[in-house]
C-alpha atoms as one frame of an Amber mdcrd trajectory, in Angstrom:
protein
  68.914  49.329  39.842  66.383  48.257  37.321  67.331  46.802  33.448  66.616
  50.567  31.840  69.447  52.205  34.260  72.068  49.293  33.970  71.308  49.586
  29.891  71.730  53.606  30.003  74.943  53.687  31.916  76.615  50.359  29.545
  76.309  47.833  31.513  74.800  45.319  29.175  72.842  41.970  30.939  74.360
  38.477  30.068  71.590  37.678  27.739  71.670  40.454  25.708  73.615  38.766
  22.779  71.262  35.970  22.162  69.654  35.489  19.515  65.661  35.326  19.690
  64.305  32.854  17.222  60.772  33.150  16.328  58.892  30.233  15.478  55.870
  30.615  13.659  52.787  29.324  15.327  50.363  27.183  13.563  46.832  28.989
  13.356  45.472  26.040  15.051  47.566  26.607  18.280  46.982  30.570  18.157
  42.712  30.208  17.417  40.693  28.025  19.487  36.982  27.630  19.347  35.181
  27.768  22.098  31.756  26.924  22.323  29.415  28.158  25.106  25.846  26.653
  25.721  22.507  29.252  26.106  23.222  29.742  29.701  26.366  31.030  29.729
  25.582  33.149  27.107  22.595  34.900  28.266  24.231  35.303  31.948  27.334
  36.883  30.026  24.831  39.074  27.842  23.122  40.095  31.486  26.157  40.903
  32.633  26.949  43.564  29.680  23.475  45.032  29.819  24.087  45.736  33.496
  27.319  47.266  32.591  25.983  49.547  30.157  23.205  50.715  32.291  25.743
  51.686  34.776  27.733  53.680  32.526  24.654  55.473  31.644  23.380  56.086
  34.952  27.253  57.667  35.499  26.815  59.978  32.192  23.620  61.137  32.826
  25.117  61.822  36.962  27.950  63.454  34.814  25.564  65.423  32.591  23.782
  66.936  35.366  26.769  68.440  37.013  28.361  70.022  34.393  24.717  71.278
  33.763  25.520  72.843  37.647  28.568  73.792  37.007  28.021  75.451  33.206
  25.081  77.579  35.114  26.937  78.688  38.213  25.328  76.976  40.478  28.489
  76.068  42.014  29.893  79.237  42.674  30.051  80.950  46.144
């Protein structure tokens, strides 16, 4: 029986009365800089260029079946 079941039929976990403080996080903890050198930039640039050229080769694979399909091509 998961958390969501015991909840719905009233059977409340243990923990369920504690209180949940929330400390606030200093922006230095949350934001970190990271620098990258040329490299590493350029083989992560490569890598999105690739990506994109496979999404277009799918949408134009895409394109030309519904083109099939919208002129009946497909039919029997």
């Amino acid at each position: 029986m998961n958390e969501r079941e015991l909840f719905e039929k009233g059977c409340f976990l243990p923990s369920w009365t504690e209180d949940i403080e929330d400390d606030p996080m200093p922006i230095s903890t949350v934001y970190t800089r990271h620098n990258k050198d040329m490299k590493t930039l350029l083989q992560e640039l490569d890598a999105i260029k690739d990506r994109i050229q496979e999404i277009q080769a799918k949408q134009w694979h895409l394109a030309k079946l519904l083109h099939f399909h919208e002129n009946e091509f497909a039919k029997e």
